[in-house]
C-alpha positions in Angstrom: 0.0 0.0 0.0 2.7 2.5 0.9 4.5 1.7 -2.8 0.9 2.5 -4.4 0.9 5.7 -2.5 4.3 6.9 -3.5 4.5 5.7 -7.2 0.6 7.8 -7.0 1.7 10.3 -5.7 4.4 12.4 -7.8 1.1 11.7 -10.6 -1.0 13.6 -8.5 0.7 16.8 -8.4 0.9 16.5 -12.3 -2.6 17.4 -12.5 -2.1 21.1 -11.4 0.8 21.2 -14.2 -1.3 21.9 -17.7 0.3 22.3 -20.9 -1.9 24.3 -22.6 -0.1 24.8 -25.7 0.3 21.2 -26.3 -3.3 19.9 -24.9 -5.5 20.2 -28.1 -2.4 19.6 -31.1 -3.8 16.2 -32.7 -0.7 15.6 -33.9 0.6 15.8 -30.7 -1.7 13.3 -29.4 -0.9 11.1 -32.2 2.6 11.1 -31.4 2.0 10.4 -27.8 -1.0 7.3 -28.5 2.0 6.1 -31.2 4.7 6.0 -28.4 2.7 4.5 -25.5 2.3 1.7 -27.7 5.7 1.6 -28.5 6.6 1.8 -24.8 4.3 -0.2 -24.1 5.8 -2.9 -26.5 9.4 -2.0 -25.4 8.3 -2.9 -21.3 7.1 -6.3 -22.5 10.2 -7.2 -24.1 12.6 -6.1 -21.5 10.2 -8.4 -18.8 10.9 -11.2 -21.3 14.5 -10.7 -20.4 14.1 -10.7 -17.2 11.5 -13.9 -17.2 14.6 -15.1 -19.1 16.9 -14.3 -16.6 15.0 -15.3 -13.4 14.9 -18.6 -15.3 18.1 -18.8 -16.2 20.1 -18.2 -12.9 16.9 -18.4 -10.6 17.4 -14.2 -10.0 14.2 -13.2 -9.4 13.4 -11.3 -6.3 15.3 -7.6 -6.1 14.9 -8.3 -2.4 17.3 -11.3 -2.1 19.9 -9.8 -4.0 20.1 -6.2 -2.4 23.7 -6.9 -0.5 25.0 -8.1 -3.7 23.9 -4.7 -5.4 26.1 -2.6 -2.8 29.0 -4.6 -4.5 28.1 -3.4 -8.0 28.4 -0.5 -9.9 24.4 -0.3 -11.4 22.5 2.7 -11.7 19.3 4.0 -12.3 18.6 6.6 -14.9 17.2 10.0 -13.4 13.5 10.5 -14.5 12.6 13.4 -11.8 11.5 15.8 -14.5 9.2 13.4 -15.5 6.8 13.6 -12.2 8.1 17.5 -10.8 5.2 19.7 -9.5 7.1 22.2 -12.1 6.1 19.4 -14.6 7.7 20.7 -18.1 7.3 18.1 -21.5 11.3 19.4 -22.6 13.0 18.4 -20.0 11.0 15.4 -18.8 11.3 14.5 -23.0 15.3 15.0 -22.3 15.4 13.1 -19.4 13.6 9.9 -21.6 16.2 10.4 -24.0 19.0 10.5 -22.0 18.0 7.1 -19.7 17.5 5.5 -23.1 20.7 6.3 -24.1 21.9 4.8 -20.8 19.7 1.6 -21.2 20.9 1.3 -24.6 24.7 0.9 -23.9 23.8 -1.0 -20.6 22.0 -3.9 -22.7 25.2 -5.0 -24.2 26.2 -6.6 -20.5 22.7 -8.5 -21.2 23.9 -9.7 -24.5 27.2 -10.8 -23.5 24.8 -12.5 -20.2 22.4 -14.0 -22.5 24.0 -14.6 -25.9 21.1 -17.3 -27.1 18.7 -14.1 -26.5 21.0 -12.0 -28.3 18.7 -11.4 -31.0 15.8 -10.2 -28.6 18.3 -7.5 -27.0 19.2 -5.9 -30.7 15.2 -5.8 -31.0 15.2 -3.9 -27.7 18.1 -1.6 -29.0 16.6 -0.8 -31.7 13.2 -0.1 -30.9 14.9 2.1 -28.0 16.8 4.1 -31.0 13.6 4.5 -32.5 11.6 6.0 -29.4 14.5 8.2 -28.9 14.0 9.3 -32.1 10.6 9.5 -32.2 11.0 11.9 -29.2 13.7 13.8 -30.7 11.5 14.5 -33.5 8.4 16.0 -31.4 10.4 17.8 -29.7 11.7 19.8 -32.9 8.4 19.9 -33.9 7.2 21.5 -31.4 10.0 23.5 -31.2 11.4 22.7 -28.0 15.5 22.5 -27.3 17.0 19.2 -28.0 20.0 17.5 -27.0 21.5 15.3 -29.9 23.4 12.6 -28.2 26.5 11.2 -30.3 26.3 7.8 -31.8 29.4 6.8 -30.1 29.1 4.9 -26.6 30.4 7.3 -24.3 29.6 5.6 -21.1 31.9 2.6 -20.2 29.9 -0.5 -20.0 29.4 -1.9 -16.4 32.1 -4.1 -15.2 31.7 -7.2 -13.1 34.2 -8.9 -10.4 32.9 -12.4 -11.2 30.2 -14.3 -13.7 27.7 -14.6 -10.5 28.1 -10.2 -10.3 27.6 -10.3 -14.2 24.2 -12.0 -13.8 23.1 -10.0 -10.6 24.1 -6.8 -12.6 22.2 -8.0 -15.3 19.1 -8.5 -13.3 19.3 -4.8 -11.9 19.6 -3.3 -15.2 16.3 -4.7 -16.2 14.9 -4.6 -13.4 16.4 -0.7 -12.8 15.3 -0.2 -16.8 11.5 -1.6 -16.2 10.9 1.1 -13.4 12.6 3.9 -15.8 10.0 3.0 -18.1 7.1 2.7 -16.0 7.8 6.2 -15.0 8.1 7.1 -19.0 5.0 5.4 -20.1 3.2 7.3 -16.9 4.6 10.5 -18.3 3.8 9.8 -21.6 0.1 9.1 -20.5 -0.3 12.4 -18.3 0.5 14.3 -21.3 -2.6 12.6 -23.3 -4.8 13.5 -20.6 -3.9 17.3 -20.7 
């Protein structure tokens, strides 16, 4: 009950935060119905990995394997624009971008972890590249600053001490990328309701 509460209520203070100028642009909407979808499509893939994963190694309760995290170098992509009373689509829209940019480079430790799944982890890159995008182009559209990103990894990829690490670090990063999308696809779906 107190998780309900606390995932509720950064949403509720949304309500006060209108966006008048984007409220009644259909393509607008459009854009946002497309890319909840997409989201929507991108969460269940990334659970597959972690059915996959919980599986595989029998990793599948965060709670059992919090020590383990202290040890490891995994974090979790800021989304507090995304549910600020000051609630503003350009930065929260940066903020998406910039986690999947994170994700992106952080999936190649879950390729390496799972290479017979290897296939399903390019589809995930991919479809992240393409909601990036899709975001990126909104965002010019609607005339709002964007950050272009280069296509070079800049961010080393996490690092792990032993094979068990690898597979605990591979279980946060999908379990840390599942909550940064739960938090995009609830932003996304504010801004329909605007």
């Amino acid at each position: 009950l107190l998780l309900a509460v606390l995932l509720w209520a950064p949403w509720r203070a949304l309500h006060g935060a209108l966006l008048a100028e984007l409220s009644g642009d259909q393509d607008f909407q459009l854009f946002l119905q497309r890319n909840l979808e997409f989201t929507r499509k991108i969460r269940g893939d990334v659970a597959a990995l972690q059915r996959v994963v919980c599986d595989t190694f029998q990793l599948c309760n965060e709670d059992e394997l919090l020590l383990v995290r202290q040890d490891l170098d995994i974090a979790q992509a800021p989304l507090e624009q995304c549910h600020k009373r000051t609630f503003q689509a350009e930065t929260c829209f940066s903020q998406i971008r910039a986690g999947l940019r994170i994700y992106h480079g952080s999936l190649a430790a879950i390729r390496e972890l799972l290479p017979g799944h290897a296939g399903l982890v390019e589809t995930l890159q991919l479809d992240m590249a393409n909601l990036s995008s899709n975001i990126q182009q909104q965002m010019e559209n609607l005339g709002l600053a964007t950050v272009t990103y280069p296509t070079e990894r800049q961010d080393p990829l996490p690092t792990f001490s032993s094979h068990f690490h690898h597979q605990v670090g591979g279980f946060f990063i999908l379990a840390n990328f599942q909550r940064f999308l739960e938090t995009a696809y609830r932003a996304l779906r504010h801004l329909t309701s605007l």
